[in-house]
N, CA, C and O atoms as CSV, one atom per row, in Angstrom:
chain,resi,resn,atom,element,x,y,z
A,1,UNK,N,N,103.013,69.872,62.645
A,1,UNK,CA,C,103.908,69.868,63.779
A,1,UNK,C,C,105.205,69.166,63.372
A,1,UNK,O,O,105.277,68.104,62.755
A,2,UNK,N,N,106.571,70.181,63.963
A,2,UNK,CA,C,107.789,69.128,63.229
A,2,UNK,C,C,108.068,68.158,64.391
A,2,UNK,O,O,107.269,68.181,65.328
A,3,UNK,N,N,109.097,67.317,64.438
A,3,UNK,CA,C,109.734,66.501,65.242
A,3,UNK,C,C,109.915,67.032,66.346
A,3,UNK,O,O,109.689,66.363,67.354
A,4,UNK,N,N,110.379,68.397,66.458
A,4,UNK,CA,C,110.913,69.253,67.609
A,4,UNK,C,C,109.988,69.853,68.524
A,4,UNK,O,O,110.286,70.163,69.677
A,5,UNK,N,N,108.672,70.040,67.909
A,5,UNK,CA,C,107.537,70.977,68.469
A,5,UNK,C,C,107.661,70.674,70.200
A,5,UNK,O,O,108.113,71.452,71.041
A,6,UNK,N,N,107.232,69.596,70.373
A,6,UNK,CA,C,107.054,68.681,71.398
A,6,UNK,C,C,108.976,69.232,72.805
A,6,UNK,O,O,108.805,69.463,74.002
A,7,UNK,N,N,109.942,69.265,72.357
A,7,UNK,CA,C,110.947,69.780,72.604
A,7,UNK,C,C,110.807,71.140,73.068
A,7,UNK,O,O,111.071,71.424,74.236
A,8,UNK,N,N,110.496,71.812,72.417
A,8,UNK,CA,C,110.046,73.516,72.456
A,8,UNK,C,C,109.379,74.038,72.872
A,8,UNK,O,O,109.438,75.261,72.993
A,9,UNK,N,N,108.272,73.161,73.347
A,9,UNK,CA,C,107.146,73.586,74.395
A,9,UNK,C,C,107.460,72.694,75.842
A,9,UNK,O,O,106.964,72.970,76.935
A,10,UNK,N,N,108.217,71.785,75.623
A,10,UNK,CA,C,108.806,71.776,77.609
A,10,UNK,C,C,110.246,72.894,77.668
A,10,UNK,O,O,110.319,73.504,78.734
A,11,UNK,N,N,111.004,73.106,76.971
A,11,UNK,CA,C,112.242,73.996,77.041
A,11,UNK,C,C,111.222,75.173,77.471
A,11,UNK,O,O,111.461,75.346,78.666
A,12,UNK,N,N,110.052,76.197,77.021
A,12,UNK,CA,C,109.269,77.154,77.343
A,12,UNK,C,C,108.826,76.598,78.795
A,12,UNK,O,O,109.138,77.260,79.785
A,13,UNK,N,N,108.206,75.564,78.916
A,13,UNK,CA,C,107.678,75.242,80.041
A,13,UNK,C,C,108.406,75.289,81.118
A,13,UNK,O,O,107.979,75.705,82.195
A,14,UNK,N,N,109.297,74.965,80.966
A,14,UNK,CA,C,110.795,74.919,81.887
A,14,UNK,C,C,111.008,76.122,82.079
A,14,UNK,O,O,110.496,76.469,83.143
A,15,UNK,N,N,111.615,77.081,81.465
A,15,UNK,CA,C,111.820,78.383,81.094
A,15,UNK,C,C,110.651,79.511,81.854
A,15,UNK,O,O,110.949,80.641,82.240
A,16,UNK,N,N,109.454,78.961,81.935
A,16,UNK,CA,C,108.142,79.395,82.536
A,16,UNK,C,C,108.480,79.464,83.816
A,16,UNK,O,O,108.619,80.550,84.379
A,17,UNK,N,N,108.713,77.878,84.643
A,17,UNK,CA,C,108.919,77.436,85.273
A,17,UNK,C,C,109.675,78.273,86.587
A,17,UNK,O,O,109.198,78.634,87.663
A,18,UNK,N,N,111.036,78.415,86.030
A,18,UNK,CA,C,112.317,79.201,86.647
A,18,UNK,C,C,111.637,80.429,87.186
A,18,UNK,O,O,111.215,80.765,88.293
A,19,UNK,N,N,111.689,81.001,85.932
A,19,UNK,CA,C,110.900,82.641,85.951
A,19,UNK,C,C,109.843,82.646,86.793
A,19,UNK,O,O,109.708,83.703,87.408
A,20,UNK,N,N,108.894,81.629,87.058
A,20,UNK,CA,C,107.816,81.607,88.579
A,20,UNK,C,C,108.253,81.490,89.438
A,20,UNK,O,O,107.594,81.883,90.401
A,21,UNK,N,N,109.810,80.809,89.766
A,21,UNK,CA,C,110.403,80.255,90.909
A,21,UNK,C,C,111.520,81.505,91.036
A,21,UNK,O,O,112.605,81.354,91.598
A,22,UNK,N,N,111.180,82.471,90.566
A,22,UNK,CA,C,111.849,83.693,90.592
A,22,UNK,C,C,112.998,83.830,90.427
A,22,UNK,O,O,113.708,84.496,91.179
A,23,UNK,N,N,113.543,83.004,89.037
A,23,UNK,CA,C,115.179,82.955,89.207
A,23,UNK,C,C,115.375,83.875,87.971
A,23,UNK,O,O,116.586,84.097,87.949
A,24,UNK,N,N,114.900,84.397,87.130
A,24,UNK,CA,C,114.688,85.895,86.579
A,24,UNK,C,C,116.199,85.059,85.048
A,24,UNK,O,O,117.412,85.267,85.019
A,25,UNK,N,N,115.664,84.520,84.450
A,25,UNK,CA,C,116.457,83.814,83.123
A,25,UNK,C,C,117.356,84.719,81.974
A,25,UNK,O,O,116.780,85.470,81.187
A,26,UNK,N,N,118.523,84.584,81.982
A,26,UNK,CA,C,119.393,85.776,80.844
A,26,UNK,C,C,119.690,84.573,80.234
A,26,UNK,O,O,119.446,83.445,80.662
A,27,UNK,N,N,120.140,84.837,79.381
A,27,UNK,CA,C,120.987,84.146,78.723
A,27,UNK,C,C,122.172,85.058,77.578
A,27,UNK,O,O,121.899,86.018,76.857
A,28,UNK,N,N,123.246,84.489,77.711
A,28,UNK,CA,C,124.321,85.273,77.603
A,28,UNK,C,C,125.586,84.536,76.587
A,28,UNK,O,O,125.370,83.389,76.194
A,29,UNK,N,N,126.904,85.232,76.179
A,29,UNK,CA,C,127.872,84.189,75.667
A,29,UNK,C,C,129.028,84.680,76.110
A,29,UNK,O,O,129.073,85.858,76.463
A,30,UNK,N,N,130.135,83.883,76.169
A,30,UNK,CA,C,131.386,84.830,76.204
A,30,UNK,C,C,132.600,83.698,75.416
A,30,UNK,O,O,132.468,82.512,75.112
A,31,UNK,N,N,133.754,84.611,75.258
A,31,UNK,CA,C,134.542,84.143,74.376
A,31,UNK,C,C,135.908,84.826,75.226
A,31,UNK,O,O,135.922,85.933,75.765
A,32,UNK,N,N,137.091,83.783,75.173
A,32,UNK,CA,C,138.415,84.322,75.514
A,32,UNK,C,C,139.056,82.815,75.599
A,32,UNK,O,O,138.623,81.695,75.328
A,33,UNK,N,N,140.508,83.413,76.193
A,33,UNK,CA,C,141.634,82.024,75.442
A,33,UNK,C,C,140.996,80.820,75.940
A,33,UNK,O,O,141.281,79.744,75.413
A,34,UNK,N,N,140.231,80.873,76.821
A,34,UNK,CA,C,140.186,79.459,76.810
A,34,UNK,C,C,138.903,78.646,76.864
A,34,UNK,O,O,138.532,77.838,77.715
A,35,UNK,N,N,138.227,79.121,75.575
A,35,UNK,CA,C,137.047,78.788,74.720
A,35,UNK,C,C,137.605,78.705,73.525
A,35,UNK,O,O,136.888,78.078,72.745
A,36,UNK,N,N,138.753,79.144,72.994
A,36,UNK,CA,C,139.162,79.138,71.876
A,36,UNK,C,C,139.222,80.103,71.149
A,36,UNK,O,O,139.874,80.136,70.106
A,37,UNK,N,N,138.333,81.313,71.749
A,37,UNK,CA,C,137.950,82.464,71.187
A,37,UNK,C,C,136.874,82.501,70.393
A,37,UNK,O,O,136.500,83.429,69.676
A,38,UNK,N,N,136.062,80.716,70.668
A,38,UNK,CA,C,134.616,80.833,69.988
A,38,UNK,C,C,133.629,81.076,71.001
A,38,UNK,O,O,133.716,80.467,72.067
A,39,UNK,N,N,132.840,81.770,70.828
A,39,UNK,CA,C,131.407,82.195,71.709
A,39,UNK,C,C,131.132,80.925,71.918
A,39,UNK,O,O,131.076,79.984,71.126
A,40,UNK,N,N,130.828,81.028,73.981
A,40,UNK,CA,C,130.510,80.238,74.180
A,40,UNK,C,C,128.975,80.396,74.987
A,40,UNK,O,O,129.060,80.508,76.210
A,41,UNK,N,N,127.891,80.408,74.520
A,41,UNK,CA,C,126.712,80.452,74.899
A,41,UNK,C,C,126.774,79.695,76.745
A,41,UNK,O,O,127.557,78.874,77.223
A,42,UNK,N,N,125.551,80.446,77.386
A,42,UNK,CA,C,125.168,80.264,78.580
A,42,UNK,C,C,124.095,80.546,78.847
A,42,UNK,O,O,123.373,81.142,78.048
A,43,UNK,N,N,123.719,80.201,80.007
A,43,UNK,CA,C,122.163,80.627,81.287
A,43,UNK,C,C,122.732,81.159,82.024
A,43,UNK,O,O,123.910,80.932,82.301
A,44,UNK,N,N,121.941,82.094,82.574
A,44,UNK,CA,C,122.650,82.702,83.768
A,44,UNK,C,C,121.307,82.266,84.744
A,44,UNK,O,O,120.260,81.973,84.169
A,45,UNK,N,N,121.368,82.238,86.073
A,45,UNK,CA,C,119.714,82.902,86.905
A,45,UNK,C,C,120.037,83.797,87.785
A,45,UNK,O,O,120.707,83.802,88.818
A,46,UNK,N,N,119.337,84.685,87.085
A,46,UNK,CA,C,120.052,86.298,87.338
A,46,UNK,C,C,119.359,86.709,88.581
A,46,UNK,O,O,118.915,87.841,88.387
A,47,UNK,N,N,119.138,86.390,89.489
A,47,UNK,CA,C,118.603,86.155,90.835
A,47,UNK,C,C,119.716,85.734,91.751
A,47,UNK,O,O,119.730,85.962,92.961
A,48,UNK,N,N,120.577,85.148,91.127
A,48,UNK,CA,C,122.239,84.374,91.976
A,48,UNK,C,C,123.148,84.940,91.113
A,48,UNK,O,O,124.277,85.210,91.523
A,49,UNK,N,N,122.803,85.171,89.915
A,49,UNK,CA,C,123.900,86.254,88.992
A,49,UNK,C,C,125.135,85.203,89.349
A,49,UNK,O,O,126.014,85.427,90.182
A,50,UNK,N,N,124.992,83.842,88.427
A,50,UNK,CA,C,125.895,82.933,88.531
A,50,UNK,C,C,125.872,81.981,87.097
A,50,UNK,O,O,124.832,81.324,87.122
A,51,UNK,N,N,126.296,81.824,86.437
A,51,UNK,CA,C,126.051,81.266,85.045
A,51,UNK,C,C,125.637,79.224,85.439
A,51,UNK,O,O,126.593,78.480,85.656
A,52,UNK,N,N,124.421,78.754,85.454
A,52,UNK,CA,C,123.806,77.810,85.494
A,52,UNK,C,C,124.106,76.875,84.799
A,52,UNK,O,O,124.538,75.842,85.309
A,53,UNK,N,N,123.942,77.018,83.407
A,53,UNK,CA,C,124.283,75.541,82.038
A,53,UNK,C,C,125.535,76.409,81.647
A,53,UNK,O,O,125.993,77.406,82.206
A,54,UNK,N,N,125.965,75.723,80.496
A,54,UNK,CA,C,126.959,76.200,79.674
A,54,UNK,C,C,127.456,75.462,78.720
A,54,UNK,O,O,127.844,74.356,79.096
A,55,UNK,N,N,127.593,75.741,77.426
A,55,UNK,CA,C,127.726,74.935,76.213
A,55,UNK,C,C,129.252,74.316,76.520
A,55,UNK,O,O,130.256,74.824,77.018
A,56,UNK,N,N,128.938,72.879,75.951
A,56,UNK,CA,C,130.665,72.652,76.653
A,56,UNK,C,C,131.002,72.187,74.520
A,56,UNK,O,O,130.408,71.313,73.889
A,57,UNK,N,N,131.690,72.786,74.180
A,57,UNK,CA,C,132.522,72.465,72.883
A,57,UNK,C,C,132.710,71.195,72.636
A,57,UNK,O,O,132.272,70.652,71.622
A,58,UNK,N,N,133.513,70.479,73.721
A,58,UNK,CA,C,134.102,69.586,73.491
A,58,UNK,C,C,133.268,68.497,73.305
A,58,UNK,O,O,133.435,67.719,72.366
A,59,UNK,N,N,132.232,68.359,74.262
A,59,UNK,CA,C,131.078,67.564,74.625
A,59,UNK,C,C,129.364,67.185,73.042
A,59,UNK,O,O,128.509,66.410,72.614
A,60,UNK,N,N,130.065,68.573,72.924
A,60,UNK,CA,C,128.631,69.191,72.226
A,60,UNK,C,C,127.046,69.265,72.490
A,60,UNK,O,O,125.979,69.178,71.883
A,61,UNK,N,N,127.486,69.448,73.583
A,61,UNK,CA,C,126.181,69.696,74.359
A,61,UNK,C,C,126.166,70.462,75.889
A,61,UNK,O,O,127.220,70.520,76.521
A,62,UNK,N,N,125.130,70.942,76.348
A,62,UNK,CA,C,124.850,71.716,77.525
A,62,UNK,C,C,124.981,70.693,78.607
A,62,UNK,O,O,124.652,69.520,78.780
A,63,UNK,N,N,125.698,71.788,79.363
A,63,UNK,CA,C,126.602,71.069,80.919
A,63,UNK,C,C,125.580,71.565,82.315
A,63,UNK,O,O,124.557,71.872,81.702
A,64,UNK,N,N,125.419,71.695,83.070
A,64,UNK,CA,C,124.853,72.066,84.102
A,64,UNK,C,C,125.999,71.833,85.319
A,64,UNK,O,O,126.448,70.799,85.814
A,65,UNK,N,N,126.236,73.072,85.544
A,65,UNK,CA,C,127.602,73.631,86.462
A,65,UNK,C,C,127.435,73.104,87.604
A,65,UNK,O,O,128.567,73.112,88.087
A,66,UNK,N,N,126.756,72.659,88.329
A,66,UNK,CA,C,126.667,72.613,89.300
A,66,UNK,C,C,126.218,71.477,90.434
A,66,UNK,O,O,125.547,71.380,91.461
A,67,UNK,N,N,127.247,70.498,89.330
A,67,UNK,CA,C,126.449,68.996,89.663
A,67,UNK,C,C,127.093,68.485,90.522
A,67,UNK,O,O,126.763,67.388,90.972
């Protein structure tokens, strides 16, 4: 088992989770001027068809939109 295992099976669990609570999980990227024009990875819950987390660049790490 690596360091991460433990990580990867609550991210699934979580991921399980949503998808029972019927929020139906995409995940997606997009890129334009003001990302820099680097792909910027996302969640969507395609049930609200509204983008949920979102990689923030600057931060380097996942944001949750809606705090």
């Amino acid at each position: 088992m690596t360091s991460t295992d433990e990580l990867w099976r609550d991210l699934t669990a979580a991921l399980n989770a949503l998808e029972d609570a019927g929020e139906a999980v995409h995940f997606g990227s997009h890129q334009d001027a003001s990302t820099g024009w680097h792909s910027v990875p996302y969640v969507v819950a395609g049930r609200r068809c509204r983008i949920e987390v979102e990689w923030d660049q600057a931060a380097s790490a996942w944001r949750f939109l809606r705090s």
